[in-house]
Backbone as a chain_set.jsonl record, in Angstrom:
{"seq": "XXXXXXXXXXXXXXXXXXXXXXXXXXXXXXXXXXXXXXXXXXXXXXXXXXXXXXXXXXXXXXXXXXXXXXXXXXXXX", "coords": {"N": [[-0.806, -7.82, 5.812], [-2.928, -6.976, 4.105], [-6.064, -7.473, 3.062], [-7.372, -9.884, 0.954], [-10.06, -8.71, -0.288], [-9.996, -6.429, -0.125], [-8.29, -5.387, -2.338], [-8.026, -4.35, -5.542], [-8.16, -3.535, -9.441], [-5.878, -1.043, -10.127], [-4.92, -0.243, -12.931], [-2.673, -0.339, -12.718], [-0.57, -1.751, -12.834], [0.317, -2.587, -10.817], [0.362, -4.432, -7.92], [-3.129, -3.418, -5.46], [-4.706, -2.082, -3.381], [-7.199, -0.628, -1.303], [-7.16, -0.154, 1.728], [-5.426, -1.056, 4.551], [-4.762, -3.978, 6.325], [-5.183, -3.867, 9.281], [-5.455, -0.28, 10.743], [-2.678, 0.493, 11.981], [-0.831, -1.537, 10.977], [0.536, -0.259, 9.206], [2.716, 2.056, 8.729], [3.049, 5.26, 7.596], [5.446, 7.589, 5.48], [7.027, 10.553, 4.348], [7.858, 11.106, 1.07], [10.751, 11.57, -0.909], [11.878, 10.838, -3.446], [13.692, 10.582, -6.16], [12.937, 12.722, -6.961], [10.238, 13.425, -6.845], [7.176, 13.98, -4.85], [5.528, 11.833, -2.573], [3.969, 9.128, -0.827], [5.212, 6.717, 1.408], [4.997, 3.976, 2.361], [5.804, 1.568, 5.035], [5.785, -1.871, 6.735], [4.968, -1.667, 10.085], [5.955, -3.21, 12.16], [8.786, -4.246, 11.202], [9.673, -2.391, 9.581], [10.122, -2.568, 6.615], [10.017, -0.972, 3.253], [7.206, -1.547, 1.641], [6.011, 0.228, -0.465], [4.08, 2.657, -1.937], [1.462, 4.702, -0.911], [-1.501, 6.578, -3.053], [-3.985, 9.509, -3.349], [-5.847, 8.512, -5.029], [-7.482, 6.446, -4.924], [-10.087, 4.112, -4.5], [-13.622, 4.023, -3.182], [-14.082, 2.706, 0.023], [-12.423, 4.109, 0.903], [-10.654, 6.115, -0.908], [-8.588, 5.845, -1.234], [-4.781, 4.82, -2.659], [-3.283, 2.049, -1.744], [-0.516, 0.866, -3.487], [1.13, -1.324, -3.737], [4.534, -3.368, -3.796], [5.301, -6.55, -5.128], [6.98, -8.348, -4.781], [7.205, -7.356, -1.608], [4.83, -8.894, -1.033], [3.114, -11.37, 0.673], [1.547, -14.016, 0.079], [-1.44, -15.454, 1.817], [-3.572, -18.05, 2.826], [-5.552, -17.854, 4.53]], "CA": [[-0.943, -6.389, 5.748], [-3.908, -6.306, 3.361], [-6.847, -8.642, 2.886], [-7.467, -9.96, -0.646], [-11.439, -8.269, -0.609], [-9.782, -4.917, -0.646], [-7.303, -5.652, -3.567], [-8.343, -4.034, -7.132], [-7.641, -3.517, -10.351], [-5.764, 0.251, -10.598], [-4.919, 0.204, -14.168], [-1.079, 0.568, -12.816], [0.519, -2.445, -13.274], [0.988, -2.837, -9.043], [-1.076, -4.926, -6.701], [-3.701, -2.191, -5.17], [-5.672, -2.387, -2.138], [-7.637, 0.56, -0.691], [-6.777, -0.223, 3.237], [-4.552, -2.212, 5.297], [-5.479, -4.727, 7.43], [-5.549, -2.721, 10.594], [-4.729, 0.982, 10.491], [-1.582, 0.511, 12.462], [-0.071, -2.568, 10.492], [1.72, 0.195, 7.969], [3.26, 3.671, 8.836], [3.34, 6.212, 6.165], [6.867, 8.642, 5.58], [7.062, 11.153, 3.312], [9.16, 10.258, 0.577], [11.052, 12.964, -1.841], [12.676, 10.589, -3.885], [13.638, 10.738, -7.621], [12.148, 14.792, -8.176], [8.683, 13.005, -6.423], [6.268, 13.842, -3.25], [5.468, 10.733, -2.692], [4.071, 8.566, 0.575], [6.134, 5.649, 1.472], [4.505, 2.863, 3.083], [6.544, 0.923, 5.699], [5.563, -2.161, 7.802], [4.992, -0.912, 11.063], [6.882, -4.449, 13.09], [10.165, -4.731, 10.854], [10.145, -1.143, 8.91], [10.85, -2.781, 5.509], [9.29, -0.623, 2.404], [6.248, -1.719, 0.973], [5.316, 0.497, -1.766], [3.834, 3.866, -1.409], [0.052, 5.394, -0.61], [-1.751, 8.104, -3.549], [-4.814, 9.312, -2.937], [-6.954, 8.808, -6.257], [-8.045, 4.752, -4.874], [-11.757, 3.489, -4.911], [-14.315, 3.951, -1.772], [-14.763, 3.657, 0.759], [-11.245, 5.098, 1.548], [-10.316, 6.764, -1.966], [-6.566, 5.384, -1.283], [-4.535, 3.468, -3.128], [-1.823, 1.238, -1.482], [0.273, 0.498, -4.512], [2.4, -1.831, -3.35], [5.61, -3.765, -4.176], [4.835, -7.25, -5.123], [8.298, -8.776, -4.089], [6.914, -7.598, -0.396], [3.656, -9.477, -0.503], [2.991, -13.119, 0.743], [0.056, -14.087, -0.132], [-1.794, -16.433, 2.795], [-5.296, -18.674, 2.246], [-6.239, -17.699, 5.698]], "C": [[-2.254, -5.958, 5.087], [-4.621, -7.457, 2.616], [-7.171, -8.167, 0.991], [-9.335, -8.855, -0.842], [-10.854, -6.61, -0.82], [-8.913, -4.522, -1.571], [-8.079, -5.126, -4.454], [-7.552, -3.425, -8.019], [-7.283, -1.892, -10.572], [-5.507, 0.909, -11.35], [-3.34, 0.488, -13.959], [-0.19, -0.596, -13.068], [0.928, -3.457, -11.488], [0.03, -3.789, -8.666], [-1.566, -3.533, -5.801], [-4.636, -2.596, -4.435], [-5.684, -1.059, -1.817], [-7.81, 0.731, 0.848], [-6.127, -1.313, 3.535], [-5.3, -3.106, 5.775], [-5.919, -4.051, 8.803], [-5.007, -1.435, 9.952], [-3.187, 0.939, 11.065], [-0.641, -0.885, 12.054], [0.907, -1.919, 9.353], [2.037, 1.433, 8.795], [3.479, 4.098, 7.372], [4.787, 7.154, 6.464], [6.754, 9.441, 4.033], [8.258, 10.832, 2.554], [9.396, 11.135, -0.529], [11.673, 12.379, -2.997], [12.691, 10.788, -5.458], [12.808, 11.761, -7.8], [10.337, 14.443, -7.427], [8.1, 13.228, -5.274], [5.319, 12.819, -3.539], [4.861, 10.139, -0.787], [4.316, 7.59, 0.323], [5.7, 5.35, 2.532], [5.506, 2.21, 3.44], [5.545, 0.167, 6.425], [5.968, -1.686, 8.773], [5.914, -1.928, 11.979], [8.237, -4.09, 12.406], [10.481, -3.204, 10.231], [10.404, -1.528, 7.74], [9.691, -2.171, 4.765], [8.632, -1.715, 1.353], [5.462, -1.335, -0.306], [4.882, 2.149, -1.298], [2.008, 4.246, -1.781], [-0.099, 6.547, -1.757], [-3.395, 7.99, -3.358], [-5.81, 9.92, -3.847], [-7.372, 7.211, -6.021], [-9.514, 5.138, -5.05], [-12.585, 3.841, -3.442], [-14.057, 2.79, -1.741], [-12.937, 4.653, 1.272], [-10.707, 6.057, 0.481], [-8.468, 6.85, -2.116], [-6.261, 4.567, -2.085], [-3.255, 2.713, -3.082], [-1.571, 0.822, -2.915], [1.711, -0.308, -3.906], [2.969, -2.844, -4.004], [5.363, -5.274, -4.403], [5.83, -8.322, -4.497], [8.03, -8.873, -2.068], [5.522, -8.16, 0.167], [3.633, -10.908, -0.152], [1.811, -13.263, 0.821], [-0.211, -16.045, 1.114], [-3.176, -16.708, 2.446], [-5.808, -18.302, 3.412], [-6.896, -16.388, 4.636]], "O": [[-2.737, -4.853, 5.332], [-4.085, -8.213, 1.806], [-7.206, -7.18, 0.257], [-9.416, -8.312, -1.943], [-11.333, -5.801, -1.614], [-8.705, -3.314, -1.691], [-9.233, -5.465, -4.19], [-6.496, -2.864, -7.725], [-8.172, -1.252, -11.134], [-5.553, 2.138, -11.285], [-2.718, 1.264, -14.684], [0.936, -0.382, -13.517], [1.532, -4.496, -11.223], [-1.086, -3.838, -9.183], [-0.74, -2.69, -5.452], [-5.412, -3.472, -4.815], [-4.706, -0.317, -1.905], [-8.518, 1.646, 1.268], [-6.201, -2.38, 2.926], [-6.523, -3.038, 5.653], [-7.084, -3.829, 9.132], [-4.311, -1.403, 8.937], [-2.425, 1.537, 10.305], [0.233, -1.236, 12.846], [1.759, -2.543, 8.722], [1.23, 1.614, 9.708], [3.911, 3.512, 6.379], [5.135, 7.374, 7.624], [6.469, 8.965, 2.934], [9.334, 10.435, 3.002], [8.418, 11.524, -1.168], [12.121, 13.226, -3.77], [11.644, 11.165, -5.985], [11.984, 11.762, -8.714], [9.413, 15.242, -7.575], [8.595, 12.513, -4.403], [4.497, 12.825, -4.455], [5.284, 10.666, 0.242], [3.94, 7.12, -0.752], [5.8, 6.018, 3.561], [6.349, 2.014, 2.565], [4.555, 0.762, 6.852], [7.106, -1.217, 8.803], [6.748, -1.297, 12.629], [8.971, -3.516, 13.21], [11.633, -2.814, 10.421], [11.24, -0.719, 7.337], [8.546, -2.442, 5.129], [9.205, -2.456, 0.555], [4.677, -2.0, -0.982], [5.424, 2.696, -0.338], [1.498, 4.006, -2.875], [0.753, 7.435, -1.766], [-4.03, 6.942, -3.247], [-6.399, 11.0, -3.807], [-7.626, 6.643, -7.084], [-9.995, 6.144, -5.57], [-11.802, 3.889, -2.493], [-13.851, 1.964, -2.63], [-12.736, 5.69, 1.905], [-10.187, 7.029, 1.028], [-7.606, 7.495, -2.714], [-7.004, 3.646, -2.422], [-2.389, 2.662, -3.955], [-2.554, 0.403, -3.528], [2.872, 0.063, -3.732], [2.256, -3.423, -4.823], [4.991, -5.544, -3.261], [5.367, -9.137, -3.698], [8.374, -9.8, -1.334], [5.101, -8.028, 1.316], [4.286, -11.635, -0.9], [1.06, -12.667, 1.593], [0.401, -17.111, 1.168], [-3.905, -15.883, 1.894], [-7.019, -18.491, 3.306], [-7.766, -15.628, 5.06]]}, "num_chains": 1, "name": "protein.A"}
């Protein structure tokens, strides 16, 4: 979902990457949960939540996937 070169440090505690791998490897959903407006990142193949999108990240996109670390697998490719 998200190459290690766009991974950084966001001061939150999460793993944080400022783009996916492709644009169409996540879907975004708005997400209301717990009192919060919130975007809720889903893989786009299986639908399982990933974590959720805010948009104070780093250039060049100023996003910052914050995602779930439980849903990452980390690959050497």
């Amino acid at each position: 979902m998200y190459k290690s070169e766009t991974k950084y440090e966001s001061g939150t505690g999460w793993p944080s990457f400022y783009q996916p791998i492709e644009p169409d490897a996540v879907a975004a959903f708005e997400d209301h949960s717990y009192g919060m407006n919130r975007t809720e990142i889903r893989c786009s193949d299986c639908d399982a939540h990933l974590g959720h999108v805010f948009p104070d990240g780093p250039a060049p996109t100023g996003l910052r996937y914050c995602m779930n670390g439980n849903a990452l697998i980390f690959d050497q490719d």
